[in-house]
C-alpha positions in Angstrom: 16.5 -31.7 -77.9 18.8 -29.8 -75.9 18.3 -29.2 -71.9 14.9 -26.3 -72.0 12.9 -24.4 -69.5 9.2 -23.7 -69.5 7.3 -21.6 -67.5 3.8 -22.6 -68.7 2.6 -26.0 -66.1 -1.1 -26.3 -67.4 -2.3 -28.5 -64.3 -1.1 -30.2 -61.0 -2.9 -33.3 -59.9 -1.6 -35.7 -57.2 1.7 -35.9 -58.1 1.5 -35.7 -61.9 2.7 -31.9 -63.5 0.6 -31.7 -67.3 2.1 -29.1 -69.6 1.4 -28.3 -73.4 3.3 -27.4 -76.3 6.4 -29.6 -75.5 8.0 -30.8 -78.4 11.1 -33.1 -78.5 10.5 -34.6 -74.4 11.1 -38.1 -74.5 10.0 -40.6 -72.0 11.9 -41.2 -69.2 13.4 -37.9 -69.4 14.8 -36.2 -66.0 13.0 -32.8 -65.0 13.5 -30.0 -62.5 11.1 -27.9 -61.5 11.6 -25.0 -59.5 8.7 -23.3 -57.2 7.4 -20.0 -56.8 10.2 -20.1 -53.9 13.2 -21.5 -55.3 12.6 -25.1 -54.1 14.1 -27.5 -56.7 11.7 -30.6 -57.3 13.1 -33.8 -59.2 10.5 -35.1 -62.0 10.8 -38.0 -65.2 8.7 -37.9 -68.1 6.1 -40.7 -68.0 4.0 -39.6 -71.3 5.3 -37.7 -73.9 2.8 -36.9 -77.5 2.7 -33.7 -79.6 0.0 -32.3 -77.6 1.0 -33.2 -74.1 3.7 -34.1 -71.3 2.6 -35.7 -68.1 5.5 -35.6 -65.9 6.0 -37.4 -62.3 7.2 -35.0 -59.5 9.2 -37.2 -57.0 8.5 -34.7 -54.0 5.0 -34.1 -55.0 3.0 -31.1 -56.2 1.4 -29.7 -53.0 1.4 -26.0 -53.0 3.2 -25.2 -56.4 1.5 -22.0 -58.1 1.2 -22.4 -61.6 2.0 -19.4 -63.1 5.3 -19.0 -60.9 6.4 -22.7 -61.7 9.7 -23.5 -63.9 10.2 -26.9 -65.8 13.6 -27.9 -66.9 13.9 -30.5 -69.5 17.6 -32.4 -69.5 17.0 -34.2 -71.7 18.9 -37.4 -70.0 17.8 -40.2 -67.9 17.4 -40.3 -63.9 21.0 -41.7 -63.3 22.7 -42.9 -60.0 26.3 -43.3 -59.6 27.7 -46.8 -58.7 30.4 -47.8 -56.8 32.0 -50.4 -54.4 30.6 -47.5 -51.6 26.7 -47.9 -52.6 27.1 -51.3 -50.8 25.5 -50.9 -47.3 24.2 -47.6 -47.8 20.6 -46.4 -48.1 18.9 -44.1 -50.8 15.9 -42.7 -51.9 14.3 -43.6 -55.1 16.4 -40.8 -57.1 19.9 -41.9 -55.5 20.5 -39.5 -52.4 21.5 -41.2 -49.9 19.5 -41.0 -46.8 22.2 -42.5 -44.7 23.9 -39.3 -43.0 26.7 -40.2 -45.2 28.1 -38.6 -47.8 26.9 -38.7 -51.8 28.4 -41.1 -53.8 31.4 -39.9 -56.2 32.1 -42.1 -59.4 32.1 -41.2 -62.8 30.3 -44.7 -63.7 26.4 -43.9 -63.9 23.6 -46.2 -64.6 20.1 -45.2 -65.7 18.0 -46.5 -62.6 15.4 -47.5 -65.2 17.4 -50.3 -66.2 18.7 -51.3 -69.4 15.4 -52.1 -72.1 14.7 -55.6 -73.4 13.2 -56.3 -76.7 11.9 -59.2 -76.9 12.4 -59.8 -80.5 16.1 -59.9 -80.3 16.3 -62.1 -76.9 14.0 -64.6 -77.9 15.9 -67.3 -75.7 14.1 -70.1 -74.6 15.0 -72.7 -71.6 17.1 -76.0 -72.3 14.9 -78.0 -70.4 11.3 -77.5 -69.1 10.2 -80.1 -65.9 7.0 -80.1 -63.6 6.7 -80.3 -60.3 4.1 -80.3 -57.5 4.2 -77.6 -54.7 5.2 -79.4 -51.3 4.4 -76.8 -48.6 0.8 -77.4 -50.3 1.3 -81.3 -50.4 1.8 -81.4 -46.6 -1.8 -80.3 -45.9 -3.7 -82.1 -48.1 -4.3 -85.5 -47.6 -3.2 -88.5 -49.4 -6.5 -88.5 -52.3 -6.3 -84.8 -52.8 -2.7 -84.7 -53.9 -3.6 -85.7 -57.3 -5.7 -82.7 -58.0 -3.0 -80.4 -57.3 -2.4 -79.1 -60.6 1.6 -78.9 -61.3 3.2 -75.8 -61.9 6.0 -75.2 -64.7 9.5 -74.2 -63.6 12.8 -74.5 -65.1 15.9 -74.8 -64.1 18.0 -71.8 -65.3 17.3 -68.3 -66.4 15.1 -67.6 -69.4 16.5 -63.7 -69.6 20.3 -63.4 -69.3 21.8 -60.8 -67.0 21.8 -57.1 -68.0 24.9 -55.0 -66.2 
C-alpha cells in the first residue's frame, strides 16, 4: 500500500481512533492525523482486519471532531534515528527529544518496535541448566525452614542471542 489519507474516523475512545473500510494497513504501521485545526497527531496501527483499523494516537484524542479529522497511512514503521549523540539525551516515546537540544540527524533508523523473533527459527536452548536457592530469602528464615524454599531455575548465559 502506498502512503493514503482518509477523512472518515468512525469513533474516538480514550486514546484509540477506529475507522472502517481500510484495506492494505498493516500492524505497526505509522499514522498522522491532522485535526479540525491543523494540529498533527502521531498514531501506529495496533489492529488491522478487513473490516476495521484501531489505531493508537500518541497525543491522545481529546477534542478531535470526527467529521473534520484526516488519517494518513505511511505505510512504514515508527522509526528513530541512532547515533553516537542519542547517548545522554532524553526522548519521548516517538523519538523527539525532550532535552532542549536539537533532533538527532543520521541516516541509520531503527524501528523502535524492535526487530521480531520467531521462535521457530531460534529455538536455542542453554548449555547448562543449575539450581539455586534465593539468599536474600535464606537470611530470614531460620535454619529448619530453608529446606522448604523451593529452588528456582537460572542459567548461566543468554537463551536469546542479541538482536542489533
Amino acid at each position: 500500500m502506498r502512503e493514503k489519507e482518509y477523512r472518515y474516523a468512525s469513533a474516538a475512545r480514550t486514546g484509540l481512533l477506529f475507522l472502517k473500510g481500510v484495506p492494505g494497513v498493516a500492524f505497526g504501521d505509522r499514522v498522522l492525523i491532522r485535526d479540525q485545526q491543523g494540529r498533527k497527531r502521531n498514531g501506529q496501527v495496533i489492529l488491522s482486519s478487513e473490516e476495521a483499523v484501531m489505531v493508537q494516537v500518541f497525543e491522545g484524542t481529546a477534542d478531535l471532531n470526527l467529521d473534520d479529522t484526516w488519517v494518513r497511512f505511511l505505510d512504514e514503521p515508527l522509526e528513530m534515528p541512532l547515533s553516537p549523540e542519542v547517548l545522554g539525551r532524553i526522548f519521548n516515546g516517538i523519538g523527539k527529544p525532550l532535552d532542549d537540544r536539537p533532533p538527532i540527524i543520521s541516516r541509520l533508523r531503527r524501528n523502535v518496535n524492535g526487530q521480531p523473533v520467531n521462535p521457530n527459527v531460534i529455538n536455542l536452548r542453554p548449555n547448562s541448566l543449575f539450581c539455586r536457592k534465593i539468599s536474600s530469602i535464606h537470611h530470614h528464615l531460620k535454619e529448619s525452614e530453608m529446606n522448604s524454599v523451593p529452588a528456582v531455575p537460572t542459567t548461566d548465559q543468554a537463551v536469546l542471542p542479541k538482536i542489533i
